[in-house]
DOPAMAR-221852 format. One record per residue (C-alpha): x, y, z negated; chain. Coordinates in steps of 0.1 Angstrom, whole numbers, padded with zeros to 4 digits. Layout:
BEGIN
NODE      xx      yy      zz   fivo
NODE       X       Y       Z      A
...
//
This chain:
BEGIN
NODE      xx      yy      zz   fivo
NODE   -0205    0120    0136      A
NODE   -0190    0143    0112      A
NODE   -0172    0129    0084      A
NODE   -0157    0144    0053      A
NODE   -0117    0138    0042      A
NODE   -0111    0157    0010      A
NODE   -0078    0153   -0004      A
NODE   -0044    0171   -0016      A
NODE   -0013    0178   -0004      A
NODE    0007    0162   -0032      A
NODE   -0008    0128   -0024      A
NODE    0027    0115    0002      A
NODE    0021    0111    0038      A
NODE    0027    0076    0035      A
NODE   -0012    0076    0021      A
NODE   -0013    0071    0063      A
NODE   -0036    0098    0076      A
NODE   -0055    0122    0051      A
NODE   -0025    0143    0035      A
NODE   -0044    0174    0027      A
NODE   -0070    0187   -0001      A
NODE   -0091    0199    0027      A
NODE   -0124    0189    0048      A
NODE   -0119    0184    0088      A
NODE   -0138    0162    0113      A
NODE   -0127    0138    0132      A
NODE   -0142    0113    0158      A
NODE   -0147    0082    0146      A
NODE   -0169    0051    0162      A
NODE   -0194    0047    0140      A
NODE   -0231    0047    0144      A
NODE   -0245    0064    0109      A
NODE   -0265    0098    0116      A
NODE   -0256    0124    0093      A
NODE   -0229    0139    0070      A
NODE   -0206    0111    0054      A
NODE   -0175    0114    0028      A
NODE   -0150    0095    0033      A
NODE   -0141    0085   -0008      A
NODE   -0111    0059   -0002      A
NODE   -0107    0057   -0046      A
NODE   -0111    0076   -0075      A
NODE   -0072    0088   -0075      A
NODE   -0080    0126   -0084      A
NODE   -0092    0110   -0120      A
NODE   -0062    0087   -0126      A
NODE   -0034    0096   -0153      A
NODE   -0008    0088   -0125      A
NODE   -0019    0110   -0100      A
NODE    0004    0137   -0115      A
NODE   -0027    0162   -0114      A
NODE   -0029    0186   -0143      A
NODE   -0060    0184   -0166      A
NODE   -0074    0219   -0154      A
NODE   -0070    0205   -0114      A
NODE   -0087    0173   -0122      A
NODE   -0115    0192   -0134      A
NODE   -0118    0214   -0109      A
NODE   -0113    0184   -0081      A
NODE   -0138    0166   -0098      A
NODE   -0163    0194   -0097      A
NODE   -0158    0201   -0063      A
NODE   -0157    0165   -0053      A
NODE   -0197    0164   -0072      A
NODE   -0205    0187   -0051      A
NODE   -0197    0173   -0014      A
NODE   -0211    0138   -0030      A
NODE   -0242    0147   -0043      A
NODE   -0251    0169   -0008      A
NODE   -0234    0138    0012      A
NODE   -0260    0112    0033      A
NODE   -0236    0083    0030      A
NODE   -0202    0079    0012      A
NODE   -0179    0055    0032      A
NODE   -0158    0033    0012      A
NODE   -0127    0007    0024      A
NODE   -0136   -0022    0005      A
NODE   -0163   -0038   -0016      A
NODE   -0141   -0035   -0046      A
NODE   -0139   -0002   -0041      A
NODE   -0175    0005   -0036      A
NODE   -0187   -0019   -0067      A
NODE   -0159    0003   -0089      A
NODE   -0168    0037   -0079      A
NODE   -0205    0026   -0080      A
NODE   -0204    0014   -0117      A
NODE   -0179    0053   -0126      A
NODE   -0204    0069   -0105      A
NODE   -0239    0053   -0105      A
NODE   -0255    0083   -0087      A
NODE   -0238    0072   -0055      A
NODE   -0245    0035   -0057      A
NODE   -0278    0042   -0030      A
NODE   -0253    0060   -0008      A
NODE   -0222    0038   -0005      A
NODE   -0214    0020    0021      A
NODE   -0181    0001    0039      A
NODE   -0163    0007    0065      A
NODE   -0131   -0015    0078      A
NODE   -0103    0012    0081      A
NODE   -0086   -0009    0107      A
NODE   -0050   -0024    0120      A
NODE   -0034   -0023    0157      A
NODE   -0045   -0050    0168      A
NODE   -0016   -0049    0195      A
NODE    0013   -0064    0165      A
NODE    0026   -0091    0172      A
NODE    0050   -0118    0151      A
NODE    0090   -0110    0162      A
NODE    0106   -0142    0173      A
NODE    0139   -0153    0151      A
NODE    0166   -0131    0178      A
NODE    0147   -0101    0166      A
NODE    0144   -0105    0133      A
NODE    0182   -0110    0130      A
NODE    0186   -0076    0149      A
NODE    0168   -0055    0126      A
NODE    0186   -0075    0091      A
NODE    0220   -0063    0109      A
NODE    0209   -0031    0116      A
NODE    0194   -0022    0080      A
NODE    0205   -0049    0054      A
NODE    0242   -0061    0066      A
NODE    0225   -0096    0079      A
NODE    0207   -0103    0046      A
NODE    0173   -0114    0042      A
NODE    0151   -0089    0020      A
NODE    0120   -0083    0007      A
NODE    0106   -0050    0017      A
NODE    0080   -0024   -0002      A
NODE    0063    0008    0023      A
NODE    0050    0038    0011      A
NODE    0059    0066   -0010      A
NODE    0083    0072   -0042      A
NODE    0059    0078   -0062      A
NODE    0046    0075   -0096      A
NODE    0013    0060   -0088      A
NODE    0033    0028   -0065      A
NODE    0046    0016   -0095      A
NODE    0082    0011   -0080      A
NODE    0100    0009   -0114      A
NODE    0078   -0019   -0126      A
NODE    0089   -0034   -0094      A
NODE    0126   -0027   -0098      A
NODE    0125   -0046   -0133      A
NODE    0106   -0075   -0115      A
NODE    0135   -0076   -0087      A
NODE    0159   -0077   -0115      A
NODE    0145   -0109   -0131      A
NODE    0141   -0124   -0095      A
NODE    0182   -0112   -0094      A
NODE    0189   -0128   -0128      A
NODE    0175   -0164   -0120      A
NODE    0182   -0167   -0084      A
NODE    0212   -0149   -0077      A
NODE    0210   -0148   -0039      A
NODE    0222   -0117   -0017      A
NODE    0183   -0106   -0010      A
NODE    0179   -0076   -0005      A
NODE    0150   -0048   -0014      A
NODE    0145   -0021    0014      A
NODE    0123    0003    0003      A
NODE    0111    0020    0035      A
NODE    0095    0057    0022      A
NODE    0096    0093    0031      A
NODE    0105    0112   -0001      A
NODE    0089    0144   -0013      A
NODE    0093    0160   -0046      A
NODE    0073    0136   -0063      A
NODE    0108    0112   -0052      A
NODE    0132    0128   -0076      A
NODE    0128    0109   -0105      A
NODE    0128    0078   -0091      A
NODE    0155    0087   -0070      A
NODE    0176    0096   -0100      A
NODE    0170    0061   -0118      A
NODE    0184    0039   -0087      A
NODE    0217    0060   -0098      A
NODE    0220    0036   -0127      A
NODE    0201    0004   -0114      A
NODE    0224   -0028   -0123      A
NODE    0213   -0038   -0087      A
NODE    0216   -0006   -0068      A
NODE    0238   -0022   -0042      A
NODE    0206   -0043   -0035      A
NODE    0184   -0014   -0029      A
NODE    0177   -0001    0004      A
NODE    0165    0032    0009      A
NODE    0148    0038    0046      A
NODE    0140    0075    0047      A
NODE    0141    0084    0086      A
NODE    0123    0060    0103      A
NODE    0098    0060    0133      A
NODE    0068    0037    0136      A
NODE    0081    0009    0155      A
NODE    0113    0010    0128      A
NODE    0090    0007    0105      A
NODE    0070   -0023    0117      A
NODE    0099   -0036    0129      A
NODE    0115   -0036    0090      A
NODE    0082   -0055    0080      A
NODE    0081   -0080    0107      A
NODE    0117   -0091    0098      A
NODE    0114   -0094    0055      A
NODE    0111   -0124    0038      A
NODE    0079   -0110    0022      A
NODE    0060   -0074    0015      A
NODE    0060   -0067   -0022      A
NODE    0031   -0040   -0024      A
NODE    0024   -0025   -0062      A
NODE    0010    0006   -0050      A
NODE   -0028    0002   -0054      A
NODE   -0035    0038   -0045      A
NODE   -0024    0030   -0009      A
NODE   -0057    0047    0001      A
NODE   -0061    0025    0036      A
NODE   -0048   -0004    0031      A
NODE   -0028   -0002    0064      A
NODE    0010   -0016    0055      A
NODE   -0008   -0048    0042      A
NODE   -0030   -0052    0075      A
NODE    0002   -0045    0093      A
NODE    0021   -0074    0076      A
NODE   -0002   -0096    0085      A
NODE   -0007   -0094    0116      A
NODE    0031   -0093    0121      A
NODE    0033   -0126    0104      A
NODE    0043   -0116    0072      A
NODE    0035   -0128    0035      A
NODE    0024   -0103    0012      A
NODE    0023   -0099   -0027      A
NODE   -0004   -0071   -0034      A
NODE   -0017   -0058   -0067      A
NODE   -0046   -0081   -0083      A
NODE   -0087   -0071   -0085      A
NODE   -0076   -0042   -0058      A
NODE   -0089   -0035   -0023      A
NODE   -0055   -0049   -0008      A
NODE   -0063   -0081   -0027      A
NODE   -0094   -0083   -0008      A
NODE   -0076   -0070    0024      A
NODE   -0054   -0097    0022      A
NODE   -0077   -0125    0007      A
NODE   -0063   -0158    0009      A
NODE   -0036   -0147    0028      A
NODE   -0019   -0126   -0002      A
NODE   -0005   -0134   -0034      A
NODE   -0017   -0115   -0061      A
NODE    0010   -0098   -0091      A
NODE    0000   -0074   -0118      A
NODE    0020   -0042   -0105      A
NODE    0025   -0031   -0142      A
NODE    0042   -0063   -0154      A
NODE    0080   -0066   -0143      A
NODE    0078   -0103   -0156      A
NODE    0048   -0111   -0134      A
NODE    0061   -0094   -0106      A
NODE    0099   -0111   -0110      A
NODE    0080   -0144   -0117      A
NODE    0060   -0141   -0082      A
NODE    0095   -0133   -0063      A
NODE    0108   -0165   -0076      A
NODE    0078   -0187   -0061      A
NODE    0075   -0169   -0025      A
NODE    0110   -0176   -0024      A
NODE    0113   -0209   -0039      A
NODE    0083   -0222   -0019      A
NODE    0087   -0220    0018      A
NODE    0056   -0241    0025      A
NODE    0036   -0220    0004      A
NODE    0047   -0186    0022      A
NODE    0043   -0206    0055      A
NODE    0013   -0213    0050      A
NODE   -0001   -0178    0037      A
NODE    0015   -0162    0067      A
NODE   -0006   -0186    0088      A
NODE   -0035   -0177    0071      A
NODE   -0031   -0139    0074      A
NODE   -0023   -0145    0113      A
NODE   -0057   -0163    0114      A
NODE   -0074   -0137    0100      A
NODE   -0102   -0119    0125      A
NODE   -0097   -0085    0123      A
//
């Protein structure tokens, strides 16, 4: 069936898939007759989506336009569809969820592993690890001032390996590390292929994920089925992703997020046991 992506090319790769403001079909195995949208979020509307006012309005004109003539509008998650539904109450008859999906080929690395990759990208340390882009709607400053309190009051060697492609949208961010108290303890993966990638998340101590706008949902699938605990924002589709498999922080609270650090590392039985529950999960 033909289905609708329409997005720009300002929202980072790392948004896994639909990089574009553009409409293309692709193949997908689902049985729904008709024309669908695929309408991940409401991003286009959100003060952090670095769109000026004048794009916004002319996204959201457009973006009526394909809804309105659209027979169904696919969502990710029933957050999702309950939120846009109550923004956009002409849709509510037309929404419906779909799962986006994981590779259902991951597998947990066993201990040699693990070590391999802490060698080869954090000098032997254990780390926590945050994917996706350096961007202004993933929060990642909040998160640096949350990592800073979990510094402050723990005052291990743990690392944070931020594993992102960088764009323009970067240099900001980028520029701020220069005078992070804990720079040392930040590390940047930039050139990375997809089994690197897995293979960086399979071997942290825990995924910190504060970037709600993550339009899939995939790093946080990923984690779990690589056996990995994850911290994802509250009331958010990742929180129902995850279920009781994740803890949930408030992404723009550095105390919240520093105080939620401290537990997932003070409490080994408690991360045990979440990363038995996401391994458990049927996907």
């Amino acid at each position: 069936m033909p289905i609708t992506f329409y997005h720009k090319e300002e929202i980072p790769r790392e948004y896994e898939g639909i990089t574009m403001f553009k409409r293309h079909t692709t193949d997908v195995n689902l049985t729904i007759e008709g024309n669908a949208v695929l309408l991940p979020d409401l991003y286009y509307l959100e003060d952090k989506s670095t769109f000026s006012f004048f794009e916004k309005m002319r996204i959201r004109n457009k973006m009526s336009s394909l809804l309105r003539d659209a027979n169904k509008v696919l969502v990710f998650s029933i957050y999702q569809k309950d939120l846009i539904g109550a923004q956009l109450p002409y849709l509510k008859d037309k929404l419906e969820v779909i799962d986006p999906g994981v590779d259902v080929t991951l597998r947990p690395f066993d201990d040699d592993a693990k070590d391999n990759v802490r060698y080869q990208f954090a000098d032997g340390c254990a780390y926590f690890i945050s994917v996706g882009p350096l961007h202004p709607s993933a929060e990642l400053t909040n998160l640096l001032k949350g990592f800073s309190q979990f510094k402050k009051r723990i005052g291990s060697n743990m690392k944070l390996v931020l594993c992102s492609r960088h764009d323009k949208s970067s240099i900001s961010f980028l520029e701020s590390l220069d005078t992070y108290k804990y720079r040392n303890d930040i590390i940047l993966v930039e050139n990375y292929n997809d089994y690197e990638r897995e293979s960086l998340i399979a071997s942290s101590y825990a995924m910190i994920h504060t970037n709600r706008w993550d339009r899939f949902g995939l790093p946080i699938k990923t984690a779990m089925k690589l056996g990995t605990a994850v911290l994802v924002p509250e009331n958010s589709s990742h929180a129902e992703f995850a279920g009781m498999a994740g803890m949930h922080i408030n992404e723009k609270d550095p105390q919240d997020i520093g105080e939620k650090l401290v537990r997932i590392y003070r409490d080994e039985h408690m991360r045990s046991e979440m990363i038995g529950t996401g391994l458990l999960h049927k996907w």
